[in-house]
C-alpha positions in Angstrom: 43.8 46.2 138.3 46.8 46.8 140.9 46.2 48.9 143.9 48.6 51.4 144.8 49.5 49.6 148.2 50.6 46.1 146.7 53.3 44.6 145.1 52.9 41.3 143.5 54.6 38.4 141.9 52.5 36.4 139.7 52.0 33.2 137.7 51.3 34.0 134.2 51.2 34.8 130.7 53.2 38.1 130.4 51.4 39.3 127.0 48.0 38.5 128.8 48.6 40.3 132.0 50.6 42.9 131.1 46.9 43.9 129.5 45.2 43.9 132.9 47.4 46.8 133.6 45.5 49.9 134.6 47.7 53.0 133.0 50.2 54.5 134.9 50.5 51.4 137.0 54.3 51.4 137.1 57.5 54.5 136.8 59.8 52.1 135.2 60.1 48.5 133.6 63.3 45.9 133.0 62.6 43.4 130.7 64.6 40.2 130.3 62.5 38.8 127.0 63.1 35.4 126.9 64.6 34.8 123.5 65.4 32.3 121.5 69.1 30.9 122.1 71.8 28.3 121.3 74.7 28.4 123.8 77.5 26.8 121.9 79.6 24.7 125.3 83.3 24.0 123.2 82.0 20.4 122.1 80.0 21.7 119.4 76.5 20.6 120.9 73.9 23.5 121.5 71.3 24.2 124.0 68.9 25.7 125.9 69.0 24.5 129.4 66.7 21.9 128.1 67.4 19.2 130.8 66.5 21.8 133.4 63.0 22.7 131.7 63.7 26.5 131.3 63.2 25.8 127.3 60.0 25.7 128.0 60.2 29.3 129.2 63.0 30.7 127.1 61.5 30.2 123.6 59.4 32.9 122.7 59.5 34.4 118.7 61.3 37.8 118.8 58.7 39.8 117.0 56.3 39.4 120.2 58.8 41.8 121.9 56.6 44.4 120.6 53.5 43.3 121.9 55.7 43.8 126.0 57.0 47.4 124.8 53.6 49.1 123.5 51.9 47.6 126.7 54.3 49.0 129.1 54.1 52.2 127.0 50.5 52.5 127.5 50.9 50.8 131.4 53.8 53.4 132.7 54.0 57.1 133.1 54.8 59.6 131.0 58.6 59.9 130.9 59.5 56.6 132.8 62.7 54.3 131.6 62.8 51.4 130.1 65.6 48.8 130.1 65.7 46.1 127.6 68.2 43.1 128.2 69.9 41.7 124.5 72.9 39.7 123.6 74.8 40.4 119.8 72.5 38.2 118.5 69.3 39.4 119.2 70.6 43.1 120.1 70.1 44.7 116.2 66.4 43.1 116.1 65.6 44.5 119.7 66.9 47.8 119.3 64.5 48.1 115.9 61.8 46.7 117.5 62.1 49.3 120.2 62.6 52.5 117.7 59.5 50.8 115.9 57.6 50.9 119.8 55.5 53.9 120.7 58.8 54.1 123.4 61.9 56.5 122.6 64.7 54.8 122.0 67.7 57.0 124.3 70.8 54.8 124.4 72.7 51.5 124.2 74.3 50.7 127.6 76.8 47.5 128.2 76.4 45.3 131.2 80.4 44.2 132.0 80.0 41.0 134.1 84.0 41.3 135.0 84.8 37.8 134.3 84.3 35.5 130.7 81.7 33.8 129.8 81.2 31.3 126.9 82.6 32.1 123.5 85.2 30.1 121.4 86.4 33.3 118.9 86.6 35.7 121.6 85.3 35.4 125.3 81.9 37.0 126.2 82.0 39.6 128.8 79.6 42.1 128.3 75.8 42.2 127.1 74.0 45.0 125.7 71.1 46.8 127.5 68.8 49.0 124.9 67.4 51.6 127.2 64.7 54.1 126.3 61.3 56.2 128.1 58.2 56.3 127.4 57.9 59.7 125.2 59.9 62.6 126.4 61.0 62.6 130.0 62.5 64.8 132.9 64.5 61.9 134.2 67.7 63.0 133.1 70.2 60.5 134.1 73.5 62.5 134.3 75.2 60.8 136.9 76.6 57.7 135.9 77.7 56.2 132.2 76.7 54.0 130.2 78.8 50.8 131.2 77.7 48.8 134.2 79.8 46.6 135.8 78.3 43.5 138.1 79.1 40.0 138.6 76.8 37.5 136.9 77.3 35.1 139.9 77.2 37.8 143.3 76.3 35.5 146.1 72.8 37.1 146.1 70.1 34.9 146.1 68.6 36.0 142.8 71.7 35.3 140.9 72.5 31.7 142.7 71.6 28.1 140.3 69.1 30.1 137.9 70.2 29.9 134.3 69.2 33.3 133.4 69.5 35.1 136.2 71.0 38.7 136.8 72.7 40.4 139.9 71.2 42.5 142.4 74.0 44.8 142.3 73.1 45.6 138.2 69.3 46.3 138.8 70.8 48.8 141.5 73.0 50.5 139.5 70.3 51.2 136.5 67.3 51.8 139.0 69.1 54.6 140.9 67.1 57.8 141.6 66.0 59.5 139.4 64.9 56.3 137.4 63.0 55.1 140.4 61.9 57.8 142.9 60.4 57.1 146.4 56.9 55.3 146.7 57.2 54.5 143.4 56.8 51.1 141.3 58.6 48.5 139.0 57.3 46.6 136.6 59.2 43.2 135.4 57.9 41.2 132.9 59.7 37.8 132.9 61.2 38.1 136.3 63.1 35.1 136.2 65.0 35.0 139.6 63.5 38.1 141.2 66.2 40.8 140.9 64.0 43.8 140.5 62.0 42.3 143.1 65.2 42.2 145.7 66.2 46.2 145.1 62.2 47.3 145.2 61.9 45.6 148.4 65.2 46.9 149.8 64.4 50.6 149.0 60.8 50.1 149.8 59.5 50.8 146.7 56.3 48.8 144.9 57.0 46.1 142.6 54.8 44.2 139.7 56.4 40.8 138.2 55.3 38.2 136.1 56.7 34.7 134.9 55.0 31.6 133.5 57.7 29.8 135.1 56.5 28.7 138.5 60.2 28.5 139.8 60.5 32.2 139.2 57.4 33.3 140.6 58.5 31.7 143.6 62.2 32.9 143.5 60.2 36.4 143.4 58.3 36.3 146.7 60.7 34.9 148.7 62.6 38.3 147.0 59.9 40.5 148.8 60.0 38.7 151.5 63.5 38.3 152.7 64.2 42.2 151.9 61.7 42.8 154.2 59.4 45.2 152.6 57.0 45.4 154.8 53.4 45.7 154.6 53.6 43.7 151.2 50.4 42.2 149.9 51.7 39.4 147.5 49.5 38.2 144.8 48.3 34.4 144.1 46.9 34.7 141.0 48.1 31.9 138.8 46.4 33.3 135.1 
């Protein structure tokens, strides 16, 4: 159950909780699946932030991707968007298992982070972000393409010494209106550092995250509670 005057960050298994959802709990939904990767660092060793613990929360088998989209379809409302983060590994697997969802796959957008990243071929400096609704929607989006440019590392809180964090300043550019209208709610499976959290909170909107990492879910509140978002009920519940 979530009431219609809370948001909440909470401690848990994201395919378990998401099913707690009533429908039409939320008007749009980022999700930052935690996939499987090996980040090649020039010396020819591979990791996965192991000596940090995140592997513990960045490991989960790709096909359960499905299992997040067909709960948000049935948890959100008719016509809301849906953005999935990907790299050019994982991004042909994603965008199938999204066209094989009961969502509506619209478009492939690009996240530009501005500056390189790792790569030994060519630098990486862009991500793909498979976007789609759930069924046919109003929410035309006519205003802006489909490139998005934000820093990876923006001073921001949410993007500051978390592995797989992502800047405030990108959740604001895909939430604008009419993706998220007034009084309305995001939900975040995975929240990792909180960025959904951070613009809900700032344009007092509702918000709905969940991370088994216990780092994250705390990385969330403080999200809510440094954007002030005022009469903010924040959930406990540790699943």
């Amino acid at each position: 159950m979530l009431s219609d005057a809370r948001s909440l960050a909470v401690r848990g298994d994201a395919f378990r909780v998401l099913e707690e959802l009533d429908e039409d709990a939320g008007h749009a939904a980022v999700v930052d699946y935690p996939w499987k990767f090996e980040a090649q660092n020039g010396t020819g060793r591979f990791g996965n932030d192991g000596e940090r613990g995140f592997d513990a929360y960045r490991t989960e088998d790709h096909d359960r991707l499905s299992i997040v989209l067909d709960e948000l379809a049935r948890s959100l409302v008719d016509g809301a968007w849906v953005f999935v983060f990907a790299d050019d590994e994982t991004y042909p697997e994603f965008r199938e298992l999204v066209e094989e969802s009961s969502l509506t796959y619209r478009r492939t957008l690009a996240w530009d982070r501005e500056k390189f990243g790792m790569g030994c071929y060519h630098r990486v400096q862009h991500y793909p972000i498979i976007s789609a609704t759930n069924g046919d929607t109003e929410r035309y989006v006519r205003d802006r393409g489909t490139v998005f440019r934000a820093l990876k590392h923006d001073g921001t809180p949410s993007a500051a010494d978390y592995p797989t964090s992502k800047p405030v300043d990108l959740y604001r550019q895909l939430l604008e209106e009419p993706v998220l209208e007034p009084g309305e709610r995001l939900l975040e499976p995975f929240c990792g550092s909180g960025p959904g959290a951070a613009i809900t909170a700032e344009r007092g909107l509702q918000y709905w995250g969940v991370d088994a990492n216990p780092e994250a879910v705390a990385r969330t509140r403080r999200q809510l509670q440094q954007r002030r978002i005022g009469q903010t009920t924040f959930g406990e519940v540790d699943q």
